[in-house]
C-alpha positions as CSV (number, residue, x, y, z in Angstrom):
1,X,109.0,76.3,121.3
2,X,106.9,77.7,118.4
3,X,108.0,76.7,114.9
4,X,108.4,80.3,114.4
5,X,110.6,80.8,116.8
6,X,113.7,82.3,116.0
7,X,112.8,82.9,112.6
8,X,112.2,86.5,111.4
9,X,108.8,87.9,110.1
10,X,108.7,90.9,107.9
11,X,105.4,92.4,107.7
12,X,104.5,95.9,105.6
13,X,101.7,97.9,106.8
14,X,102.2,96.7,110.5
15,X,101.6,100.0,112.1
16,X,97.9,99.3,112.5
17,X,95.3,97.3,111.8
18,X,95.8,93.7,110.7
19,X,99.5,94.4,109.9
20,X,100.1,95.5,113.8
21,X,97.8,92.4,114.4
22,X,100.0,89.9,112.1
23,X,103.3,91.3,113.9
24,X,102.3,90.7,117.4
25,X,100.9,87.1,116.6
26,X,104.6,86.5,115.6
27,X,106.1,88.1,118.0
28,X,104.2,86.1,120.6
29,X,105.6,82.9,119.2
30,X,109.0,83.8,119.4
31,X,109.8,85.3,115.5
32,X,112.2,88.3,115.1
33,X,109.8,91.0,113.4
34,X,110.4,93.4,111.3
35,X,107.6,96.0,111.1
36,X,107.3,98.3,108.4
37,X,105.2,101.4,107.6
38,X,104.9,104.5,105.8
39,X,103.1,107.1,108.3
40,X,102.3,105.4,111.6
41,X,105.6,105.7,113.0
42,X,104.5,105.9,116.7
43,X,102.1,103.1,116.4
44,X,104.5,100.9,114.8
45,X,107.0,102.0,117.2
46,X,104.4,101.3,119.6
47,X,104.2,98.1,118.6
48,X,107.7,96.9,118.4
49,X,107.8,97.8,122.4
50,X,105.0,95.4,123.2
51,X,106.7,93.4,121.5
52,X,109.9,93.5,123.1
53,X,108.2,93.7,126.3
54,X,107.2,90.3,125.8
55,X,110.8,89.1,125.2
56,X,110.4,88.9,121.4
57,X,113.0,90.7,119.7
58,X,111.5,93.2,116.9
59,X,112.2,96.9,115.0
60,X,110.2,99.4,113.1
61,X,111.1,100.7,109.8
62,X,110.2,103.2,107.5
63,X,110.0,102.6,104.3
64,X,107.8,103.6,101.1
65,X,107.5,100.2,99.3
66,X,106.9,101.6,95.9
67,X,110.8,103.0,96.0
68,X,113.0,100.5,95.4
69,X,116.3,102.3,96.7
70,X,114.4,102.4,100.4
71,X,112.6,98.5,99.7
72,X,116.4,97.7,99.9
73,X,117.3,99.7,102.8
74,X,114.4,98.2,104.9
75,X,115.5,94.6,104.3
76,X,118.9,95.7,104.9
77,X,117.9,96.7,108.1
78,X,116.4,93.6,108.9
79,X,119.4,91.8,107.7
80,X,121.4,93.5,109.6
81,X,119.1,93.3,113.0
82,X,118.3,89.5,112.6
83,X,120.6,88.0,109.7
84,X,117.8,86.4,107.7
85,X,114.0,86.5,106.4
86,X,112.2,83.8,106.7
87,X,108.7,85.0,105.9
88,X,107.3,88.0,104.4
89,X,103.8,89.4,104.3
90,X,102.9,91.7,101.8
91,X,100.3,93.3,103.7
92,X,100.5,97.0,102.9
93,X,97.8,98.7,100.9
94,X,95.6,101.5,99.9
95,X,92.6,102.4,98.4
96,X,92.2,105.9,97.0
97,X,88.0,105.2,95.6
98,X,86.1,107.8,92.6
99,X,84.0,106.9,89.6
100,X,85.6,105.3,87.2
101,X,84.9,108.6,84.6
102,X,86.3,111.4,87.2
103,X,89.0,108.9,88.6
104,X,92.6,110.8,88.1
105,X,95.5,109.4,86.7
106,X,97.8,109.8,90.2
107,X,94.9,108.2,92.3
108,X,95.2,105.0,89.8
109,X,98.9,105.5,89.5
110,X,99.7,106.1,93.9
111,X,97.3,102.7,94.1
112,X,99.2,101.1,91.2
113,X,102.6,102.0,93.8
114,X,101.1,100.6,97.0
115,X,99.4,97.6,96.2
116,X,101.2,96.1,92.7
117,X,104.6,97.8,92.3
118,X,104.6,97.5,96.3
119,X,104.3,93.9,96.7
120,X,106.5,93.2,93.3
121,X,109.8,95.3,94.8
122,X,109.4,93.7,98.2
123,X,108.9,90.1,97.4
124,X,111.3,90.7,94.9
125,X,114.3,91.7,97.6
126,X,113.0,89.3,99.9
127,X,113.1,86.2,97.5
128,X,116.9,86.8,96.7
129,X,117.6,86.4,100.2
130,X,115.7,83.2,100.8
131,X,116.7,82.0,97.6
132,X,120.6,82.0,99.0
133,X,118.9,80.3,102.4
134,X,116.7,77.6,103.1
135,X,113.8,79.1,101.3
136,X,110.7,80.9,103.1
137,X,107.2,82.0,102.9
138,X,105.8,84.7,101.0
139,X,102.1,85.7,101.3
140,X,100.2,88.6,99.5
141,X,97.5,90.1,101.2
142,X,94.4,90.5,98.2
143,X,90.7,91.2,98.1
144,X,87.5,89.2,97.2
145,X,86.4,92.1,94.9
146,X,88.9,90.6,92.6
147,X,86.2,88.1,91.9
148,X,83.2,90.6,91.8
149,X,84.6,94.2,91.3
150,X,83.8,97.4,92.9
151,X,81.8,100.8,92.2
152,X,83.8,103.5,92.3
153,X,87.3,101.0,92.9
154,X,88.9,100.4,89.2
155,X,92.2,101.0,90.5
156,X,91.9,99.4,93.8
157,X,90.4,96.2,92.0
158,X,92.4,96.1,89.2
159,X,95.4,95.8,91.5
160,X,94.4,93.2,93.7
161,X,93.5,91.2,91.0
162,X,97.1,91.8,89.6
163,X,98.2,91.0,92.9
164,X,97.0,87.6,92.5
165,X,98.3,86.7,89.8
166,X,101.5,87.9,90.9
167,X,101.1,85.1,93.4
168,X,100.4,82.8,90.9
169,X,103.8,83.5,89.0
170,X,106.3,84.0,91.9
171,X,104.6,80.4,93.4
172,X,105.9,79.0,90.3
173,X,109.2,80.4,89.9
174,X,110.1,80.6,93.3
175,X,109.0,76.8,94.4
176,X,110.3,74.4,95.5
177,X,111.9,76.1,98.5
178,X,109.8,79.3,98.6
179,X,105.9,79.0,99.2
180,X,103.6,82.1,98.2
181,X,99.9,82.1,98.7
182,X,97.3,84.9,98.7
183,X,94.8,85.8,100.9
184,X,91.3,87.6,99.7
185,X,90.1,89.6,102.5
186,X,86.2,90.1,102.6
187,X,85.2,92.6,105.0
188,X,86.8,92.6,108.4
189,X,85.0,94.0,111.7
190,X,87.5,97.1,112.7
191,X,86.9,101.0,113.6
192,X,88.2,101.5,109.7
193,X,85.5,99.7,108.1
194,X,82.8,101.1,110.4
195,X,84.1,104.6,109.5
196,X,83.9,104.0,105.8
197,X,80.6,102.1,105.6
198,X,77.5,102.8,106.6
199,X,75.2,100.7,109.3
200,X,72.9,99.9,106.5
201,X,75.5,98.7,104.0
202,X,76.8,96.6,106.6
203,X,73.8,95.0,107.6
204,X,73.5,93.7,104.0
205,X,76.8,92.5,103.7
206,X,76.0,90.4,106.6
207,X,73.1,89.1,105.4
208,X,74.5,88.2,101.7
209,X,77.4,86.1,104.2
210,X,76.3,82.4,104.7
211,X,78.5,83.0,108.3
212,X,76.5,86.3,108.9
213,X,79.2,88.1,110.4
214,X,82.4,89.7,109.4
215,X,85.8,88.5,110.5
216,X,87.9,89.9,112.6
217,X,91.7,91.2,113.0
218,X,92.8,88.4,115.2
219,X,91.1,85.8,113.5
220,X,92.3,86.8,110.1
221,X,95.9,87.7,111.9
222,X,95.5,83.8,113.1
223,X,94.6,82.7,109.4
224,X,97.4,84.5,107.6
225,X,100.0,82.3,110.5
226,X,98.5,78.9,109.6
227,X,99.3,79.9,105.7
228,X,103.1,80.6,107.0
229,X,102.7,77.7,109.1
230,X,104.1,73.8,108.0
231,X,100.4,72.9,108.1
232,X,100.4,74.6,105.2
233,X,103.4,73.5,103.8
234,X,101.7,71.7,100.2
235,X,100.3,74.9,99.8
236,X,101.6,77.1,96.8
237,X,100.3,79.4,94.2
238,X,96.8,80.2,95.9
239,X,94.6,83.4,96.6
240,X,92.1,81.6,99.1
241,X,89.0,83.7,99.6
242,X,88.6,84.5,103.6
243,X,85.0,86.0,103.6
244,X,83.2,83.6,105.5
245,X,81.3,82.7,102.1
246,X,80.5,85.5,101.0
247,X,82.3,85.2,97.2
248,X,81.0,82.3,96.3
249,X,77.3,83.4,95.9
């Protein structure tokens, strides 16, 4: 049996994307999941079936994580549904992108909510559970434009680079029996991306990329496992830059 087995997964944003990607690579390995989200209620739903399906054992809840009275109802509920959390995966987020000089106060404020407050509440909530168990895993899912900014992204930046340091201080009040490690996404290969960025703007980000590609959901989904994984387990207090080298030029 998988080492995950048995153990329960809560992931945020799991409706879609890499979060719907994250939950099904743990449900296939025999974790309890947990999948939160905000709007995608049917794909989350969705999601939880296949899930299931598969024999896996796995729920959908709602829950805005910049409120703290429904953060504590969502891990309630998972509580309740599985008795324990064992790893978390801060992977909800949002990007809301102006000019700096026209940029309104409730787009920096509502990406302040998703992707700081967000991850603070959850991990928060989560950590005084594990704290009372035998520990756990907490990752945070960042950004390399921590490391090299963004036109038009003050707010989005800004709060992944808070992010990691949030990382930073939770690995060292949380250790020795709680992990947390970050993980900088670059630009992965999905409809989203495609939708939001041109073909030309693309093409150059492949060519600045020493692996001259993008990555993908499942490979990235794959990554984000190994960092819960006891492979990883002398692993604490990092943001490690998945970009296929892209960062470090």
């Amino acid at each position: 049996m998988s080492e995950f087995g048995g153990k329960t997964v809560l992931v945020t944003g799991a409706g879609r994307g890499i979060g719907r990607q994250i939950a099904l690579d743990f449900g296939a390995e025999g974790a309890n999941v947990c999948l939160n989200y905000a709007h995608s209620a049917t794909q989350a739903e969705k999601t939880a079936s296949e899930i299931q399906s598969l024999g896996g054992k796995a729920i959908a809840c709602k829950a805005d994580i910049s409120d703290s009275a429904q953060v504590k109802a969502m891990v309630n509920a998972t509580l309740d549904a599985f008795a324990s959390i064992d790893i978390l995966i801060n992977n909800a987020g949002l990007s809301i992108d102006g000019p700096f000089l026209d940029m309104k106060e409730s787009d920096w404020d509502r990406v302040y909510e998703v992707n700081l407050k967000g991850p603070f509440l959850v991990s928060q909530a989560v950590a005084r559970c594990m704290t009372q168990r035998d520990g756990g895993v907490i990752i945070n899912i960042s950004a390399t434009t921590t490391t090299y900014g963004r036109a038009n992204a003050a707010n989005y930046c800004s709060t992944k680079a808070g992010l990691n340091m949030l990382t930073k201080c939770m690995a060292l009040e949380l250790g020795p029996g709680i992990r947390v490690n970050g993980l900088g996404l670059g630009f992965v290969d999905s409809p989203l991306v495609r939708e939001l960025y041109s073909k030309e703007h693309l093409a150059k980000v492949i060519e600045d990329t020493p692996l001259k590609r993008m990555t993908t959901i499942e490979e990235t989904a794959s990554f984000i496992k190994l960092l819960a994984s006891k492979s990883a387990s002398f692993v604490t207090g990092q943001t490690i830059m998945f970009d296929g080298g892209r960062n470090m030029r």
